[in-house]
LUMSE-741316 format. One record per atom (N, C-alpha, C): residue in one letter; atom name; x, y, z. Coordinates in steps of 0.02 Angstrom, whole numbers. Each point is the difference from the previous one (the first is absolute). Layout:
LUMSE-741316
> res; atom; x; y; z
> a; CA; X; Y; Z
...
This chain:
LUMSE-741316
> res; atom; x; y; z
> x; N; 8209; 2449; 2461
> x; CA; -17; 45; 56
> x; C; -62; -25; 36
> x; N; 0; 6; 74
> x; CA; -47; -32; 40
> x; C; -77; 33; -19
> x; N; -71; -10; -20
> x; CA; -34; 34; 20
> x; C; -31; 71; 36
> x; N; -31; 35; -17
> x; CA; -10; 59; 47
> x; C; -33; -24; 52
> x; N; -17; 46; 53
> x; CA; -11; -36; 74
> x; C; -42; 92; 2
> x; N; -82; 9; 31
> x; CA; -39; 54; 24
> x; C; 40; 4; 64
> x; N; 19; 31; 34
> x; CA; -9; 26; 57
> x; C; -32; 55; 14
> x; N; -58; 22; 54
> x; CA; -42; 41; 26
> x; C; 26; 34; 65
> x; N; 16; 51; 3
> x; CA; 28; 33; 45
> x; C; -71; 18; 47
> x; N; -9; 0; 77
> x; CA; -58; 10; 16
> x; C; -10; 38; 72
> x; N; 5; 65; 21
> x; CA; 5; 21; 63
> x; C; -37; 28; 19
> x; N; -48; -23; 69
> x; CA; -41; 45; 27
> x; C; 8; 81; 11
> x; N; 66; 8; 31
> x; CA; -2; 76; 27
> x; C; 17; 54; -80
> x; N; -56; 8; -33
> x; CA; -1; 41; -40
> x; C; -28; 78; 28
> x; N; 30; 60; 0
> x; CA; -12; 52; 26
> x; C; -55; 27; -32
> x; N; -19; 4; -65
> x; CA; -33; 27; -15
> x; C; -84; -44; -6
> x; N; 27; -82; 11
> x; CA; -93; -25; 1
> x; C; 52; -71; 42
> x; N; 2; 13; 59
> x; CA; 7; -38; 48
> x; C; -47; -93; -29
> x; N; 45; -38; 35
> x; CA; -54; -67; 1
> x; C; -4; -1; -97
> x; N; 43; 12; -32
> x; CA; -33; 9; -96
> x; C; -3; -77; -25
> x; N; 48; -38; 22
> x; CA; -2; -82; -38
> x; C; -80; -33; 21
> x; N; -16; 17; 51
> x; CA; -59; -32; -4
> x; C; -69; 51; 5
> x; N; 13; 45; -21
> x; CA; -68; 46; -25
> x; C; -30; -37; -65
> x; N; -80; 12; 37
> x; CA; -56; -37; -55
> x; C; 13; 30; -41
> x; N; -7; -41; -54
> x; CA; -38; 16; -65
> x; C; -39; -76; -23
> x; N; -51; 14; -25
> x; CA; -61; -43; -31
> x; C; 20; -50; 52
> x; N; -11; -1; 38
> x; CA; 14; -70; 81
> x; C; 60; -28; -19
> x; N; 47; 10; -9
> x; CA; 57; -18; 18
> x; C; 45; 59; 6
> x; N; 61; -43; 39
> x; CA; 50; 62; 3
> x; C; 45; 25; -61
> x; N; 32; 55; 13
> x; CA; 16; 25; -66
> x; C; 83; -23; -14
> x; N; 41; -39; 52
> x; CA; 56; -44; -35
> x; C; -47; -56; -11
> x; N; -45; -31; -10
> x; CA; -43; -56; -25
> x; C; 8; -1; -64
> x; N; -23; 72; -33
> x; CA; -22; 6; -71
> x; C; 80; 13; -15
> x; N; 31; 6; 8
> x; CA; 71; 23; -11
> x; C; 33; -85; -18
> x; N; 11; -44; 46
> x; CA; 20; -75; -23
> x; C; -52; -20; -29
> x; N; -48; 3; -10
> x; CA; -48; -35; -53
> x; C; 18; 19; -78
> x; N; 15; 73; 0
> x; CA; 45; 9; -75
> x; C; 48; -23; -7
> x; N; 29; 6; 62
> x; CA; 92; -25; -33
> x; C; -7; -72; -4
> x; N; -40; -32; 17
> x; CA; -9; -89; -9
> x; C; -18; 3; -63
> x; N; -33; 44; -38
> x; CA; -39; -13; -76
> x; C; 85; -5; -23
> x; N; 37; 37; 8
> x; CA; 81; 20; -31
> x; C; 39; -63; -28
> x; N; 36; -7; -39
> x; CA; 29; -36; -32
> x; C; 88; -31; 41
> x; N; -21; -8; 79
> x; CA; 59; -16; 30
> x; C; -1; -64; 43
> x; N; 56; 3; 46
> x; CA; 7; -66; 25
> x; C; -32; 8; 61
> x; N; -9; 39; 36
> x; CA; -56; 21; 52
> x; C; -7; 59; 46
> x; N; -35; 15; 26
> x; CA; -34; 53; 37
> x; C; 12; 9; 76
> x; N; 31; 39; 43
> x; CA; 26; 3; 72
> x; C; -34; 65; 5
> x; N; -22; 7; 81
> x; CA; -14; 51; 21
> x; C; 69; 26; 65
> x; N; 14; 42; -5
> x; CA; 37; 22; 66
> x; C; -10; 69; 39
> x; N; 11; -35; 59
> x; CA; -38; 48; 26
> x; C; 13; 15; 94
> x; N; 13; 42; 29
> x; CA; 19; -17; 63
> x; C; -78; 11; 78
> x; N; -50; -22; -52
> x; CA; -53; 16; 37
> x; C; -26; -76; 29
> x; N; -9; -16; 40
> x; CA; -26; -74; 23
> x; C; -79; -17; -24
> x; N; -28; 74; 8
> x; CA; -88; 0; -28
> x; C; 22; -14; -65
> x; N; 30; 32; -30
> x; CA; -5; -18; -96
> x; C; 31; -50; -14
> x; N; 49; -31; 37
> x; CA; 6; -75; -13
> x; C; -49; -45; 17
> x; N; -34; 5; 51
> x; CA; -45; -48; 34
> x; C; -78; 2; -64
> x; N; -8; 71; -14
> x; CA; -55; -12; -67
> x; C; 12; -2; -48
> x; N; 48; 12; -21
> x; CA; 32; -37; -74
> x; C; 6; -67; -5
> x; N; 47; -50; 50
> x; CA; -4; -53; 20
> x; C; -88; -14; -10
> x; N; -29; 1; 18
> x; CA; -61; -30; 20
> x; C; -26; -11; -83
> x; N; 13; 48; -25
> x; CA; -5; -13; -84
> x; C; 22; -40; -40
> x; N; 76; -1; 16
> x; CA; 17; -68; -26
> x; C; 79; 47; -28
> x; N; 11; 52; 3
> x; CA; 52; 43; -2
> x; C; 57; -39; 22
> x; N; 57; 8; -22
> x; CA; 51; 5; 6
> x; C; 56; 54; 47
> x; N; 12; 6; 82
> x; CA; 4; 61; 16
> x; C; 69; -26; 52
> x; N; 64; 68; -45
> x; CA; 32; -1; 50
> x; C; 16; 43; 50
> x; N; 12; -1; 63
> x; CA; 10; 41; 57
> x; C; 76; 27; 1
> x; N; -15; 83; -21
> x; CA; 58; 34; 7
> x; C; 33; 44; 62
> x; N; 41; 32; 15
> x; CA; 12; 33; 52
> x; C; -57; 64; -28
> x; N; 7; 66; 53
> x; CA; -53; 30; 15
> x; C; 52; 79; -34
> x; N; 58; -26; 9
> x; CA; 63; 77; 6
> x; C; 27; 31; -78
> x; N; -55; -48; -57
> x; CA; 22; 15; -58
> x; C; -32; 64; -24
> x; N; 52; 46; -33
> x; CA; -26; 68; -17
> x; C; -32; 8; -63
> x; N; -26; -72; -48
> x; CA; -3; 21; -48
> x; C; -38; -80; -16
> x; N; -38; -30; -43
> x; CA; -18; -29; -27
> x; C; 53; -62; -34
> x; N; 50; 36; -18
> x; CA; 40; -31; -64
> x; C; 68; -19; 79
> x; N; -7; 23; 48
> x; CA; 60; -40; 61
> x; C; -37; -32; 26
> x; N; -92; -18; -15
> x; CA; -19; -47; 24
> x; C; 6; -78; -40
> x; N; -21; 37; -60
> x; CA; 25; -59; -43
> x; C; 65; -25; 10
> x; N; 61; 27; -4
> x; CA; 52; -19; 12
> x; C; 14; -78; 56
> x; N; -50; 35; 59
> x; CA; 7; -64; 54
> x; C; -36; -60; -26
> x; N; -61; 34; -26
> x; CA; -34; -62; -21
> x; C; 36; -43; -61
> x; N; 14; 43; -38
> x; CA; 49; -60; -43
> x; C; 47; -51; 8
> x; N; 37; 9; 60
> x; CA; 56; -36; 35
> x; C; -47; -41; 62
> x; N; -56; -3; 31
> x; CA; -22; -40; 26
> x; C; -28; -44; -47
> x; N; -32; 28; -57
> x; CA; -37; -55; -55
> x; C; 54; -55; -34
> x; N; 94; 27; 29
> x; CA; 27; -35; -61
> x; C; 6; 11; -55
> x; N; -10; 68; -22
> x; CA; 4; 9; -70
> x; C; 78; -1; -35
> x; N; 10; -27; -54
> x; CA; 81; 29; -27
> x; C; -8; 68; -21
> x; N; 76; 10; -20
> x; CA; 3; 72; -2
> x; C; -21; 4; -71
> x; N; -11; -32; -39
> x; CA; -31; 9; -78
> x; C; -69; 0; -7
> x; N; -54; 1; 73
> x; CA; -75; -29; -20
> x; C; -12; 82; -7
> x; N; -51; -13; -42
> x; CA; -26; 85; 4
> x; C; -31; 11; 36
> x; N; -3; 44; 27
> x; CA; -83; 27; 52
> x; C; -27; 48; -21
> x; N; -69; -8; -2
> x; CA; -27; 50; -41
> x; C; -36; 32; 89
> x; N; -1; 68; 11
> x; CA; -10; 25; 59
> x; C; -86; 60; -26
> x; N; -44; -32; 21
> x; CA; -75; 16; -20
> x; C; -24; 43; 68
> x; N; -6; 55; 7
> x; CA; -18; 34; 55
> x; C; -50; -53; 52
> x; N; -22; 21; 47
> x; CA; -68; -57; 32
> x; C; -60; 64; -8
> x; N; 3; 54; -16
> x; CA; -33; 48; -8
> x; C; -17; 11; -93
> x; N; 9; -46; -16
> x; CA; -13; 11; -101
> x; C; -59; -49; -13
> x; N; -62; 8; 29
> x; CA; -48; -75; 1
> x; C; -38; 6; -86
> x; N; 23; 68; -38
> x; CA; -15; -10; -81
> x; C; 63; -34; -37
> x; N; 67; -22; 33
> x; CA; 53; -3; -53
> x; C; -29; -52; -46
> x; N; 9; -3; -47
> x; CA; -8; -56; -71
> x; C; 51; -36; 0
> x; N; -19; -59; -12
> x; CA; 46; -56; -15
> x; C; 49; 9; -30
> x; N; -9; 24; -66
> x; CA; 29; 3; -54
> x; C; 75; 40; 15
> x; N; -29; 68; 36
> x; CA; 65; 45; 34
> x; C; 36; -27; 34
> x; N; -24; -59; 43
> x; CA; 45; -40; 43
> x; C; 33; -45; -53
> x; N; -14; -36; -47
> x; CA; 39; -25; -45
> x; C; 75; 57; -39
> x; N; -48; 29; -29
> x; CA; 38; 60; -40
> x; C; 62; 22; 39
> x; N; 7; 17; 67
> x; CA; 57; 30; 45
> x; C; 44; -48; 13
> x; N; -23; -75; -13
> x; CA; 39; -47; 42
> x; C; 41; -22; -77
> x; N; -39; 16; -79
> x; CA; 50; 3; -38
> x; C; 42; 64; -32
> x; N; -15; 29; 42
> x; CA; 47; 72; -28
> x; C; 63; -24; 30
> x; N; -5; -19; 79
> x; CA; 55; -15; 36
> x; C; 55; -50; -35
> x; N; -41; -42; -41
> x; CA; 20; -73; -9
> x; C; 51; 27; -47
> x; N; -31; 72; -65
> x; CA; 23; 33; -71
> x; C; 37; 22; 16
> x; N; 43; 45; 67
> x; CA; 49; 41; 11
> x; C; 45; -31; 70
> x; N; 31; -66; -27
> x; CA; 49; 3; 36
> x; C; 29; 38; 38
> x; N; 20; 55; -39
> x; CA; 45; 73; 39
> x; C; -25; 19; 52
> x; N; -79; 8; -13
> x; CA; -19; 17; 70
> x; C; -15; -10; 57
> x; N; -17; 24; 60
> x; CA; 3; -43; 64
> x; C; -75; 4; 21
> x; N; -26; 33; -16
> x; CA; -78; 27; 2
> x; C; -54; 12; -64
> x; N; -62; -24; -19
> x; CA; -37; 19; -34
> x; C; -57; 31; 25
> x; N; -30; 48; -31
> x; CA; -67; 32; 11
> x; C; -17; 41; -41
> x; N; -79; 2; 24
> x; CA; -39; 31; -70
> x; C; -27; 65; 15
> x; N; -20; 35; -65
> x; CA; -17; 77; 13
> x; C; -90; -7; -66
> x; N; -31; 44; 32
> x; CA; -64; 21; -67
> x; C; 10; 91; -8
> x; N; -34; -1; -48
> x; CA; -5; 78; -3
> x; C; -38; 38; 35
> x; N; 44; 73; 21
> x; CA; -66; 36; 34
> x; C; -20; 59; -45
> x; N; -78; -7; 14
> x; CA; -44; 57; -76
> x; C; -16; 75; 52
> x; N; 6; -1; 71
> x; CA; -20; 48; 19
> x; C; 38; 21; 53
> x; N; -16; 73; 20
> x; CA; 28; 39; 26
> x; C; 11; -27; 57
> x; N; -82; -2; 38
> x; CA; -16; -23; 91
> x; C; 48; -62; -17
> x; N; 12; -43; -33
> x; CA; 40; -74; 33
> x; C; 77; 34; -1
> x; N; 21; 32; -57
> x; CA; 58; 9; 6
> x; C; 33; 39; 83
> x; N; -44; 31; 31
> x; CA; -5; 50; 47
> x; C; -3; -53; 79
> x; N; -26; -29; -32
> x; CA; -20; -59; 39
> x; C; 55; -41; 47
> x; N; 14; 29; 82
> x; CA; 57; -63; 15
> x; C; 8; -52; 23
> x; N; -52; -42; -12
> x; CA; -25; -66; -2
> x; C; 16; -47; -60
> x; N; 9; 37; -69
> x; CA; -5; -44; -43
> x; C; 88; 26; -29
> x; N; 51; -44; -12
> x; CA; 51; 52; 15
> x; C; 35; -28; -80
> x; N; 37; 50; -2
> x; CA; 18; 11; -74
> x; C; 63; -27; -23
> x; N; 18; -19; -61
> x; CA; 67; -20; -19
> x; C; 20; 19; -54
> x; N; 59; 7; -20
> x; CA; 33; 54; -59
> x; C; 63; -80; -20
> x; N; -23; -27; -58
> x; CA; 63; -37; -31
> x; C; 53; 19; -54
> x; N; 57; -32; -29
> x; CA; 23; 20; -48
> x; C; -34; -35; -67
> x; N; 31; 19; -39
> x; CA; -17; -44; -87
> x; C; 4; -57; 19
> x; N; 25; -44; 37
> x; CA; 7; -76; -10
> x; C; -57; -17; 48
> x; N; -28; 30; 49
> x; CA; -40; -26; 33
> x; C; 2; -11; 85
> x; N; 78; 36; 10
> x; CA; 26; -26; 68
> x; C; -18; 73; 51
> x; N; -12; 6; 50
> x; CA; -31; 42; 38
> x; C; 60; 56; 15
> x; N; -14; 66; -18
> x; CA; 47; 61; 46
> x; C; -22; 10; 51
> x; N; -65; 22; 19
> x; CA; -44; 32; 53
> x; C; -51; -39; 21
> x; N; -20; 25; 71
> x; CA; -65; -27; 27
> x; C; -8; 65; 38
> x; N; -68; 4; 5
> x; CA; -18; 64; 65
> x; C; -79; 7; -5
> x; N; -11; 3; 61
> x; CA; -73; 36; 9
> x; C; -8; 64; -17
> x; N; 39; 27; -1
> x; CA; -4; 66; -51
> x; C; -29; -7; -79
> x; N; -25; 68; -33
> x; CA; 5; -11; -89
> x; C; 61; -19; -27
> x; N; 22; -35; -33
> x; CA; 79; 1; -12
> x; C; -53; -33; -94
> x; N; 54; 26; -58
> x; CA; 24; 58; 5
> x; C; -42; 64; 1
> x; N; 21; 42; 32
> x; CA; -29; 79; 7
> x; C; 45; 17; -52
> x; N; -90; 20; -49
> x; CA; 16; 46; -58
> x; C; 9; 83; 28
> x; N; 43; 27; -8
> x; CA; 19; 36; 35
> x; C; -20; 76; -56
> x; N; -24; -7; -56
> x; CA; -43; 46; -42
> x; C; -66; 10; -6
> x; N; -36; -70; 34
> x; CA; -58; 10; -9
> x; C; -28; -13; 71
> x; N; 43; -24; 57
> x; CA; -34; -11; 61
> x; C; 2; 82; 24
> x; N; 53; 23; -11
> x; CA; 27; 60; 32
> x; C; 19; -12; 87
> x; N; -21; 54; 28
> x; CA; 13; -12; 79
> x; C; -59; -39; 19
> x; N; -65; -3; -24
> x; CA; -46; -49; 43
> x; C; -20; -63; -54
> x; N; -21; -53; -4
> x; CA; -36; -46; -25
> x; C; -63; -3; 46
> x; N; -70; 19; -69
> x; CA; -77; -7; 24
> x; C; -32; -53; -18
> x; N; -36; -20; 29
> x; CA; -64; -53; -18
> x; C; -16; -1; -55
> x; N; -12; 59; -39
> x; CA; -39; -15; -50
> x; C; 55; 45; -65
> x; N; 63; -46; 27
> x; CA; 76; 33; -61
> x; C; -9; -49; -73
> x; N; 20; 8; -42
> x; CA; -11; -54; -48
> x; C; 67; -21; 8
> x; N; 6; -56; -13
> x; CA; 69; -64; -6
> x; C; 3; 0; -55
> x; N; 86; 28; -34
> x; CA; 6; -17; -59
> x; C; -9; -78; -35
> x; N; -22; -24; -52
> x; CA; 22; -58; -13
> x; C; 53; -15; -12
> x; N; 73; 53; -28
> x; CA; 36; -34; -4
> x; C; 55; -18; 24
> x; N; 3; 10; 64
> x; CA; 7; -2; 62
> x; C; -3; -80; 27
> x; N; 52; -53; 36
> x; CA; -29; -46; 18
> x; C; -4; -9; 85
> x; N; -67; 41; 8
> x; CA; 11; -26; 72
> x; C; -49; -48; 18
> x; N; 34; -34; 62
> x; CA; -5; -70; 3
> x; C; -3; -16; 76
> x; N; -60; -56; 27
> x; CA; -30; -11; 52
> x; C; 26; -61; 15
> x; N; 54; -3; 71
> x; CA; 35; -52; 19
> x; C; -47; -60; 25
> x; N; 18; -68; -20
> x; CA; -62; -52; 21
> x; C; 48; -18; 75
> x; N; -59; -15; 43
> x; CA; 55; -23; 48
> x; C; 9; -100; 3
> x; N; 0; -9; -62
> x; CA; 36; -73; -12
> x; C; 60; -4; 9
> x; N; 43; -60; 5
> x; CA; 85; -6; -15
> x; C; 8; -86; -9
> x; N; 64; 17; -44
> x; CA; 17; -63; 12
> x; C; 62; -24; -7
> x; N; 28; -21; 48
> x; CA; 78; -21; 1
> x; C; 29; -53; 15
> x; N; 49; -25; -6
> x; CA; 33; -93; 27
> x; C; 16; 22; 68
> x; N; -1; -61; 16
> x; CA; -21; -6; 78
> x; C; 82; 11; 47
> x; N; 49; -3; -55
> x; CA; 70; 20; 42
> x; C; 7; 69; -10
> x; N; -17; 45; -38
> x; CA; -15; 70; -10
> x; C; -40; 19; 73
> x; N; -73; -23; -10
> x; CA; -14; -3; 85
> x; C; 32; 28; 56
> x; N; 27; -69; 5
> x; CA; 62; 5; 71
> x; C; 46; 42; 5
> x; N; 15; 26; -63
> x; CA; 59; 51; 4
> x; C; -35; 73; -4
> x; N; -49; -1; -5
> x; CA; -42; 76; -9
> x; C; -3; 15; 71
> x; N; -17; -55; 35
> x; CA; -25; 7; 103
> x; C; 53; 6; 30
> x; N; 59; 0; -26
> x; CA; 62; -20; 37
> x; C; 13; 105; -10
> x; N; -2; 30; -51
> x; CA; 4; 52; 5
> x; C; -42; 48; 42
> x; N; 25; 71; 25
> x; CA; -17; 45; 37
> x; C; -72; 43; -35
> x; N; -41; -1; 35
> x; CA; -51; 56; -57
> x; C; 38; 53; -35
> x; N; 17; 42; -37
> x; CA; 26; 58; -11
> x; C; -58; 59; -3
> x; N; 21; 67; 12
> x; CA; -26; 48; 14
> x; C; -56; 9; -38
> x; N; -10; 4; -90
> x; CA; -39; -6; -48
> x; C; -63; -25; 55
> x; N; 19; -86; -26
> x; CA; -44; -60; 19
> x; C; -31; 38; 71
> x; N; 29; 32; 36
> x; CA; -50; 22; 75
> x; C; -40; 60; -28
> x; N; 15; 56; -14
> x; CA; -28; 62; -14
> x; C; -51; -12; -38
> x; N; -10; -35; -56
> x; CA; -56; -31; -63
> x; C; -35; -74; 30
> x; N; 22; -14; 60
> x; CA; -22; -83; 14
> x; C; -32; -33; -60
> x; N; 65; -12; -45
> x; CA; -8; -27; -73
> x; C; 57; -52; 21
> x; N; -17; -85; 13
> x; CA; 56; -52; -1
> x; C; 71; -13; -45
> x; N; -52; 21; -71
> x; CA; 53; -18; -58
> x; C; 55; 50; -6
> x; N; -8; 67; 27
> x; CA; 53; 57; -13
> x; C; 83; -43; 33
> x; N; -22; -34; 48
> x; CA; 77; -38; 40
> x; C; 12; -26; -69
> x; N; -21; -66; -47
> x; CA; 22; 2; -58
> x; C; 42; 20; -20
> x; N; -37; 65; -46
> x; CA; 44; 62; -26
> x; C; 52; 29; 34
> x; N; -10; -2; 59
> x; CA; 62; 58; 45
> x; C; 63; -64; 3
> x; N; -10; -62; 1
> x; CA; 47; -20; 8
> x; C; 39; -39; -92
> x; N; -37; 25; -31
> x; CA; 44; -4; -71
> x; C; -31; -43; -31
> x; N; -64; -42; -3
> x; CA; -40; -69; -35
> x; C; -27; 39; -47
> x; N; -8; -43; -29
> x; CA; -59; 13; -72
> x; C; -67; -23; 9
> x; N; -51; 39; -18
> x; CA; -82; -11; 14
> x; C; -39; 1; -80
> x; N; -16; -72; -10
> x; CA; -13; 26; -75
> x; C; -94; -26; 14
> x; N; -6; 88; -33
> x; CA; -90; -6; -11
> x; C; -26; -20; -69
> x; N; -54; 1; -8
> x; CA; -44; -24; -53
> x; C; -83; 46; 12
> x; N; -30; 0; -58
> x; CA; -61; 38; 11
> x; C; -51; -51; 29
> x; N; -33; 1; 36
> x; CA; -43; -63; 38
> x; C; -45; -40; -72
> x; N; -4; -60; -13
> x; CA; -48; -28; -29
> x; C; -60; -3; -16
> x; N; -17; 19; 57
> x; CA; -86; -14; -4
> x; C; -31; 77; 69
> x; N; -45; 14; -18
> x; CA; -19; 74; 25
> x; C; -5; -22; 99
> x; N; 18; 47; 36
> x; CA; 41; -8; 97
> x; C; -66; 36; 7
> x; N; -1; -7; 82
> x; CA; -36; 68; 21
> x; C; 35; -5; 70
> x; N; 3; 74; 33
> x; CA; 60; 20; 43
> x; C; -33; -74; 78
> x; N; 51; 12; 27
> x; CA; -12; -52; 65
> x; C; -31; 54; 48
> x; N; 7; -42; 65
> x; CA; -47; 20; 47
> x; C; 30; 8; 63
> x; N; 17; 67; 2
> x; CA; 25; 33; 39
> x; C; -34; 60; 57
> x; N; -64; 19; -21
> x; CA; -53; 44; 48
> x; C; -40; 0; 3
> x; N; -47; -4; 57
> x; CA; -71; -30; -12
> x; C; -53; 22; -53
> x; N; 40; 50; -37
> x; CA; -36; 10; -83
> x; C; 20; -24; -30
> x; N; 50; -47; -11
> x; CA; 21; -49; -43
> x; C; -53; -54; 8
> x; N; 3; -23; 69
> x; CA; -48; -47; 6
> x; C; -63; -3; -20
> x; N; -20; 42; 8
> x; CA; -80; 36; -23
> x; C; 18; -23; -69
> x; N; 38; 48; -48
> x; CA; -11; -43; -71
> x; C; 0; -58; -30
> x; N; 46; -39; 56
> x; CA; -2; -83; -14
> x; C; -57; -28; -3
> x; N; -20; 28; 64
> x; CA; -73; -24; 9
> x; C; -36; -13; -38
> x; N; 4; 64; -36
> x; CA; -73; 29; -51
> x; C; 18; -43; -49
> x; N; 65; -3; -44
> x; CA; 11; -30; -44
> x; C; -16; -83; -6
> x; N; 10; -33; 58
> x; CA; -32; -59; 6
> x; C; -43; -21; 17
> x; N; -47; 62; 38
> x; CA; -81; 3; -13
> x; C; -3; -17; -73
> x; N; 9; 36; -30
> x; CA; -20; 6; -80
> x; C; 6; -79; -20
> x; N; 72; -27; -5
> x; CA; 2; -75; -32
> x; C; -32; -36; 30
């Protein structure tokens, strides 16, 4: 089997922190710190894509790897798609798909997903989940949730609580509810990783209703009959960066290191 291959999905018009691939952090931009991890990664190499001419032109200047996508993709993972078929990829290379907004992911997780994929043939998609200990994240619809079976393969996704304990949430879930432990709920990473002819055939399909109402990519997946097999993340995530209070914590956090 060919190598895994990073691809970085990377789009200016983010609604909620406009301009996000190249928002500072510690003087550089924040898809900067994003390919600088996935280069530590254990693959055959690192692509940025992206349909912005500014984030190619300063990535480039780095020494980046950047391909120019159309502008009309609804989703990250139909950007990858193009970019895989301009890079040449076969339909067996893996792509491991690293948000451009994850500038903490760990190496290691980028390894770890690209061999879960490698462990389950069956499936057409891998991704990872951590646990959630509290109420506010579960409540939370930013950080979005997933419900698997015994083997590991995904039923659910939703920005909603899923599952709602339906004895102890009652009609409201509060801030300060206790989370059973034995209970597994679980905080969707937004990593993936899939062969690059899976790709092409994911973009070729229609969004379905799910995938719009939750603007969750992977639900098309599921709605159209694939298998998504997760794993518990490796090494400890912290959520991406999605509002300018996200950013603020990046910040702080790499103040600190």
């Amino acid at each position: 089997m060919p190598r895994p291959i990073v691809l970085i999905p990377a789009r200016m018009q983010s609604s909620r922190l406009p301009n996000k691939p190249l928002a500072d952090i510690a003087g550089k931009p924040m898809v900067w710190h994003v390919w600088q991890r996935a280069l530590q990664a254990e693959v055959a190499g690192v692509a940025i894509a992206t349909d912005s001419q500014q984030v190619c032109d300063v990535m480039r200047d780095f020494g980046a790897q950047v391909v120019m996508t159309k502008s009309s993709h609804l989703s990250g993972t139909e950007r990858l798609a193009e970019a895989s078929s301009l890079l040449g990829l076969s339909d067996e290379t893996p792509v491991v798909n690293v948000q451009g907004d994850e500038p903490l992911i760990s190496p290691d997780v980028i390894n770890q997903i690209a061999l879960l994929l490698q462990q389950h043939p069956e499936a057409s998609m891998a991704t990872l989940w951590e646990p959630i200990d509290n109420a506010l994240h579960l409540m939370n619809p930013n950080m979005v949730k997933v419900v698997t079976d015994q083997q590991g393969y995904a039923l659910a996704f939703s920005r909603s609580p899923i599952p709602w304990h339906r004895d102890l949430f009652g009609s409201q879930l509060h801030a300060d509810t206790r989370l059973p432990k034995t209970v597994p709920f679980c905080r969707h990473l937004g990593i993936y990783a899939y062969r690059a002819g899976f790709l092409r055939s994911y973009a070729q399909w229609p969004a379905c209703e799910m995938e719009q109402v939750e603007a969750l990519e992977q639900l098309r997946v599921l709605w159209h009959g694939y298998k998504i097999i997760l794993a518990q993340a490796c090494a400890p995530t912290h959520a991406g960066v999605d509002t300018p209070e996200d950013l603020a914590r990046v910040r702080a956090m790499m103040a600190e290191k």
